[in-house]
C-alpha positions in Angstrom: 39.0 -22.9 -18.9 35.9 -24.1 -20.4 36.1 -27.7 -19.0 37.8 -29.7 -16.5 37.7 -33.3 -16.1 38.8 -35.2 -13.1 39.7 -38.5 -13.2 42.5 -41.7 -12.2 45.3 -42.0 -14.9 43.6 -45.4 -15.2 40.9 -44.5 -17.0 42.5 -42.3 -19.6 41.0 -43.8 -22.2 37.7 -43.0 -21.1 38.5 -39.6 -20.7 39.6 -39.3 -24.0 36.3 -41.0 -25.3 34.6 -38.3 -23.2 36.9 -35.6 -24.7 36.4 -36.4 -28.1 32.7 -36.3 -27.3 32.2 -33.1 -26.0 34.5 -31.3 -28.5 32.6 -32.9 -31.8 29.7 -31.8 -29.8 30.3 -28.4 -28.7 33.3 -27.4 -30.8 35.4 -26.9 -28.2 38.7 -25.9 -28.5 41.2 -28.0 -27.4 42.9 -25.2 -25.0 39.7 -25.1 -22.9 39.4 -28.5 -22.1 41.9 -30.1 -18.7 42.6 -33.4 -18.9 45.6 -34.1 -17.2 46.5 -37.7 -18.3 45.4 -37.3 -21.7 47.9 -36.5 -24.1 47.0 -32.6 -25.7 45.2 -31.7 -22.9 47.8 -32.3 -19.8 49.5 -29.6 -17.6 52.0 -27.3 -19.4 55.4 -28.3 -19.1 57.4 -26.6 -15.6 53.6 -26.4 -13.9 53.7 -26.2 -10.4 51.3 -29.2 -10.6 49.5 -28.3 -7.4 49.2 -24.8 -7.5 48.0 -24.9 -11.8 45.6 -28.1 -10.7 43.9 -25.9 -7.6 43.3 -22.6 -9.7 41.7 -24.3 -12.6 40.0 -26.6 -10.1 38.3 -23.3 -8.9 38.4 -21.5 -12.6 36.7 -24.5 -14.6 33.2 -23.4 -15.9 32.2 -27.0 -16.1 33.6 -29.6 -13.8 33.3 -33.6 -14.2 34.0 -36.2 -12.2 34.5 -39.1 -14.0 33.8 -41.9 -11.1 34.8 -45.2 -11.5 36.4 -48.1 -10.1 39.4 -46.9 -10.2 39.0 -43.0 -9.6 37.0 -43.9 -6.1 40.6 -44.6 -5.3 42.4 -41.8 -6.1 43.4 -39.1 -3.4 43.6 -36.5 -6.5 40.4 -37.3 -7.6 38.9 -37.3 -4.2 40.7 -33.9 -3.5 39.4 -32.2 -6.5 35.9 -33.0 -6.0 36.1 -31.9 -2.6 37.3 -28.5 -3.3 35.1 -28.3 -6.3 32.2 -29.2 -4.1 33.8 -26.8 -0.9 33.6 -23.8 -3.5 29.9 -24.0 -4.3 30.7 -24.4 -7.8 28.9 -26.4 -10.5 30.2 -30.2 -10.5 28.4 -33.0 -12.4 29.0 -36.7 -11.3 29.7 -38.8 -14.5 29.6 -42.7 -13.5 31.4 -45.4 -15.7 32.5 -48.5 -15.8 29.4 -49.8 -13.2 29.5 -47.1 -10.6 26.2 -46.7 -9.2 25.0 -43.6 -6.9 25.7 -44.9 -4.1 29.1 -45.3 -4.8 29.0 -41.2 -3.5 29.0 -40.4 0.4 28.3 -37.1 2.1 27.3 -34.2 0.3 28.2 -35.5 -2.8 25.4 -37.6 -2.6 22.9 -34.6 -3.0 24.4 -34.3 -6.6 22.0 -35.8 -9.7 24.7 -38.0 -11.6 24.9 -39.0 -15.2 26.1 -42.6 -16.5 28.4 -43.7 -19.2 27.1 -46.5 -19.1 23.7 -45.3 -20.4 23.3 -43.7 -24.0 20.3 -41.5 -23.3 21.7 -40.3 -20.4 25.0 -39.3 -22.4 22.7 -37.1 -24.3 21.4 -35.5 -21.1 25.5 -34.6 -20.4 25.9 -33.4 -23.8 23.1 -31.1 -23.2 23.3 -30.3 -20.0 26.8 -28.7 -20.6 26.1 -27.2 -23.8 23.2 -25.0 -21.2 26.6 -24.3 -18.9 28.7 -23.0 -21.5 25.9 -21.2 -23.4 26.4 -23.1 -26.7 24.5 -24.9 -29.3 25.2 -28.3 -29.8 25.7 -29.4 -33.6 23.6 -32.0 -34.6 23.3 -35.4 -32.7 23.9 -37.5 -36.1 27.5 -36.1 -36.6 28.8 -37.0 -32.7 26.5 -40.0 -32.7 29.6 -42.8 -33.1 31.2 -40.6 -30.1 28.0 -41.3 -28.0 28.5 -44.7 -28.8 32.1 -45.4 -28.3 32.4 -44.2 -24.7 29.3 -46.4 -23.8 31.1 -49.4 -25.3 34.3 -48.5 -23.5 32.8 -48.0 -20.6 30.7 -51.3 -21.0 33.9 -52.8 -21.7 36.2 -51.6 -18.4 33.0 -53.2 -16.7 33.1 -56.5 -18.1 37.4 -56.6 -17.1 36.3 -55.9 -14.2 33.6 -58.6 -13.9 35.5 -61.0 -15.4 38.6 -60.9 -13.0 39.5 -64.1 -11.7 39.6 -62.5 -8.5 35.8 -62.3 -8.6 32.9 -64.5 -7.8 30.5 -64.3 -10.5 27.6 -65.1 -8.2 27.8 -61.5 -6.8 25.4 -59.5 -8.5 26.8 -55.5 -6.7 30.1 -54.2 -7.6 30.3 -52.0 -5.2 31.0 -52.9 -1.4 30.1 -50.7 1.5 30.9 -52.5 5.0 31.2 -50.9 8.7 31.8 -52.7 12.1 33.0 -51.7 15.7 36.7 -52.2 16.9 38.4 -51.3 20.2 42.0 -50.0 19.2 44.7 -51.9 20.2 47.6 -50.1 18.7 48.3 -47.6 16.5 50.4 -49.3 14.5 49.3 -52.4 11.8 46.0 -52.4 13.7 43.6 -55.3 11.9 40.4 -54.8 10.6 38.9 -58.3 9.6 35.6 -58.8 7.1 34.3 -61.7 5.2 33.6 -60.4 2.0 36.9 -59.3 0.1 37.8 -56.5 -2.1 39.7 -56.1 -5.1 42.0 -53.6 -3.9 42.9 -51.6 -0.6 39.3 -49.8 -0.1 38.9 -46.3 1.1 38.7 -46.4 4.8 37.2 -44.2 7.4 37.0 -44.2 10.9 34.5 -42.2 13.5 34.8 -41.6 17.1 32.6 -39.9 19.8 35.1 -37.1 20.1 36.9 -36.8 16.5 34.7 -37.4 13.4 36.4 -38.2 10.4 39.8 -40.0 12.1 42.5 -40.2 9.5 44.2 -43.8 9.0 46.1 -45.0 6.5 45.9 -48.2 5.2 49.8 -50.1 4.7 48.7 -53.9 4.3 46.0 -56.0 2.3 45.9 -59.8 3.1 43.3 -62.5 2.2 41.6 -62.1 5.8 41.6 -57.9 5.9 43.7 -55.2 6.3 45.8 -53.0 8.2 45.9 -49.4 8.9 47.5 -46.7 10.8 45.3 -44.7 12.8 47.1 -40.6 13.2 44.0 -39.4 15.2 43.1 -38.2 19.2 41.7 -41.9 19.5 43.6 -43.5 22.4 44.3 -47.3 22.8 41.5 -49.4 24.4 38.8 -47.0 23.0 36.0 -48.3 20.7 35.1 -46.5 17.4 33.4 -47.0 13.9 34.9 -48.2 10.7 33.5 -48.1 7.4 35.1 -49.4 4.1 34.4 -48.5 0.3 35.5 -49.9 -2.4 34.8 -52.6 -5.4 34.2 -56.2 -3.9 36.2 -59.0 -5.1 34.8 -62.6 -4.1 33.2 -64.0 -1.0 35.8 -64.7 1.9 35.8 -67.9 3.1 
């Protein structure tokens, strides 16, 4: 497999953009691109969808991330990255959609990324994975209108998102990054509280003296915060760290 691109089922369209790209580019053949919510380039039929999905995870010469509102979300997409990243194996951060770089945490942050959003820095992904796969681009003027089309589609999924009547067009940062201390109460529908609002249940992480990386779960999102599930060591009454990513919404009031 030359090529395997992760990404949320949201954004197929941008993933096809980005397919249709890299093949007038590179000539690649359709069979050596994965693109699993794309039509022509999905799992075969009677796949075991996790076992297919983790070899070729591994097997891909070239591995993109396609981060965006929507994929920061996705457990899949989150999984694949991680393993990707866990295998030493060559991974390249595309942003769309708005995404900045610090929309990455941990050692993913160490990664250079590309942008959709930006047309000279499509060229750099063009070229940058024609050097992985060993080929010769064709010439820019006949993929050109490709280059162009996923920058306007990824300008466009940023402007839906912008213009959501969920959002207050005085914030200027899409992305939200917010942290506090709690003392657990219960493990059950525990409430975290914050005054700037998201547009969807964020990722959510929790860290305690004794057991980094907690894992929670959250069940409930409300119009003054949400709940979770902690399934950790942490014991009621102890105090920890929580931090939530995601895209912000409008100011809380």
């Amino acid at each position: 497999m030359d090529i395997f691109i992760s990404h949320s089922s949201k954004d197929a369209d941008l993933a096809l953009a980005l397919i249709e790209l890299l093949r007038s580019a590179l000539n690649i053949p359709q069979d050596q691109i994965r693109c699993t919510s794309v039509d022509g380039y999905r799992l075969p039929a009677g796949a075991r969808t996790e076992d297919q999905l983790r070899a070729e995870v591994r097997s891909a010469t070239v591995f993109i991330g396609l981060i965006t509102p929507a994929s920061i979300q996705s457990a899949y997409v989150l999984f694949e990255l991680g393993a990707r990243w866990g295998a030493d194996l060559h991974l390249i951060p595309v942003f769309a959609s708005g995404i900045r770089s610090n929309t990455l945490q941990g050692p993913l942050l160490n990664l250079n990324a590309l942008s959709c959003d930006d047309v000279g820095q499509v060229h750099q992904l063009v070229h940058d994975i024609a050097v992985v796969l060993e080929k010769r681009s064709n010439n820019p003027a006949s993929y050109l209108r490709h280059i162009a089309s996923l920058v306007s589609l990824s300008t466009e999924h940023l402007k839906s998102v912008a213009n959501s009547p969920e959002i207050d067009s005085g914030i200027g940062e899409l992305l939200l990054i917010q942290e506090g201390t709690e003392i657990l109460s219960d493990f059950e529908d525990h409430e975290v509280y914050y005054a700037i609002q998201y547009m969807s249940p964020p990722s959510l992480s929790l860290q305690y003296p004794n057991n980094l990386g907690a894992r929670v779960k959250i069940v409930e999102q409300r119009a003054d915060g949400f709940k979770y599930i902690v399934n950790s060591t942490i014991y009621t009454g102890d105090e920890f760290t929580w931090k939530a990513q995601g895209i912000r919404a409008r100011k809380g009031s």
